[in-house]
N, C-alpha and C positions, 0 to 999 in steps of 0.2 A: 487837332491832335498834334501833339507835339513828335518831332522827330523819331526821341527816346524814345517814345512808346513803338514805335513802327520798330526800330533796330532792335530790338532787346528780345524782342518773339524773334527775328532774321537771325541774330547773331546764335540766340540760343538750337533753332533750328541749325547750324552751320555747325555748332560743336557737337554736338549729338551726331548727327550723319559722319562728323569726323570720329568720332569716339566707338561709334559703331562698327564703322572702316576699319579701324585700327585696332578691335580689340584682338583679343586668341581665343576667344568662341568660335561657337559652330560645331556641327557635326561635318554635315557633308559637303563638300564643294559642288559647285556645280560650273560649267563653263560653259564662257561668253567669247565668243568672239569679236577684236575690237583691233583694226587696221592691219590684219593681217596676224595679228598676235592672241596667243592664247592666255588669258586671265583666269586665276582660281581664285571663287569667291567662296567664302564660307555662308552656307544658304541660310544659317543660326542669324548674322549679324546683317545680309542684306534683309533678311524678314524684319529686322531690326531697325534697319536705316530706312525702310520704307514706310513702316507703324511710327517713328518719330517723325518724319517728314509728311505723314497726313496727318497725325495730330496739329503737325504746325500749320500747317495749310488750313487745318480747319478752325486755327486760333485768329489764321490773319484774316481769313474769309466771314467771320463773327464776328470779328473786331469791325471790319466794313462793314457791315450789318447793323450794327450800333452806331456808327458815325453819322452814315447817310441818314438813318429813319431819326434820330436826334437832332435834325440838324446840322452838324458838323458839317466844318469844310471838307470835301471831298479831293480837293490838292494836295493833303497829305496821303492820301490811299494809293498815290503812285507806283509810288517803290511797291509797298505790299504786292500792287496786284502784278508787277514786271514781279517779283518773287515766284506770284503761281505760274505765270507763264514761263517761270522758269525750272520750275518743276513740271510741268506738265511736257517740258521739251524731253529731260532725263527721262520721265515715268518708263517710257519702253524701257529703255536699259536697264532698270530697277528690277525690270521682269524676266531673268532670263532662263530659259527652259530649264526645269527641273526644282525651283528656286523657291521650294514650299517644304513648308513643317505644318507642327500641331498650332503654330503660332498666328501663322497668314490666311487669312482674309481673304487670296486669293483660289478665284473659282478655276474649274481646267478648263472652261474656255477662252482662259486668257491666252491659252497656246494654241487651242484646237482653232482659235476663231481671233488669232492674232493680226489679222488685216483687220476687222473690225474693232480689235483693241488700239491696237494703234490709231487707227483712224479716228475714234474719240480722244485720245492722247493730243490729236494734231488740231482739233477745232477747240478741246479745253484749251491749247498754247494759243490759238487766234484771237479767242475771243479774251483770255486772260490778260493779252499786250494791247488788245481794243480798250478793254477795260484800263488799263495801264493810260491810253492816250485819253480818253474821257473824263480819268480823274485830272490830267493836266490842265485840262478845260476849265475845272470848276464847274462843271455844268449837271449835279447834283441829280436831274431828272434824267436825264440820259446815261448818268451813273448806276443809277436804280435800276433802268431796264436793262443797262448791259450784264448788270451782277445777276439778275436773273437769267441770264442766257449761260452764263455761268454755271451757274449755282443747277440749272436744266441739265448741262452735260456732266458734270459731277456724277446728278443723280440717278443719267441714264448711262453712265459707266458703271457703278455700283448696283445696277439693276441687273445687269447681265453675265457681270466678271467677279462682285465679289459675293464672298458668300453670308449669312445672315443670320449673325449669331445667336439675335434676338428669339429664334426660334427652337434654342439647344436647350 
């Protein structure tokens, strides 16, 4: 896989999160505390910036998916997977009390049971920079099993935090 193809899902994730940030939507703020300082976020465009940022993650996380079972060199899914792991560092902060509409996905016990969200937050950024060092490898079978260890905590995040449209 060529470079282009890995940056252009990164770059386009990166303007979206910014365009989200930076629009005059929202309704309601919600506040984060962050070094001592109070931040007003408008809870319209982080619901926003968090729906593009998993759709992108789950563009690069597909993209891997194709490369690996195709064959494909697994050296260029570096960067990608250092991407999830670095989303998965942010995720908390994405989250912060109060920070839900009609829009979000998320469940209430991402607050009520915020030690265990985070703590998924923290083994998706582990294993997403393991995956990160294994694609550097080249070592394609080892690649395979780490995206599954991956691709496991995704699904037992979304098992218990988000909620599940498919049944509206």
């Amino acid at each position: 896989m060529k470079t282009s193809q890995i940056l252009l899902p990164l770059c386009t994730f990166v303007a979206l999160v910014t365009v989200a940030s930076a629009s005059d939507g929202g309704t309601e703020p919600a506040q984060q505390q962050a070094a001592g300082e109070t931040a007003e976020i408008r809870v319209d465009e982080l619901v926003e910036g968090r729906r593009a940022a998993y759709w992108m993650s789950a563009g690069l996380f597909g993209g891997m998916f194709g490369i690996m079972n195709s064959g494909g060199d697994v050296r260029g899914l570096e960067m990608p997977a250092r991407a999830l792991a670095g989303w998965a560092k942010a995720l908390p902060g994405m989250f912060p009390e109060g920070s839900v509409n009609a829009q979000s996905n998320a469940l209430p016990t991402v607050w009520s049971d915020r030690e265990g969200f985070d703590e998924i937050a923290q083994l998706y950024a582990q294993r997403a920079a393991k995956l990160s060092e294994i694609a550097a490898t080249g070592d394609t079978e080892a690649f395979k099993a780490q995206w599954a260890l991956v691709r496991e905590t995704c699904a037992s995040c979304h098992a218990g935090f988000r909620r599940d449209r498919s049944e509206e």
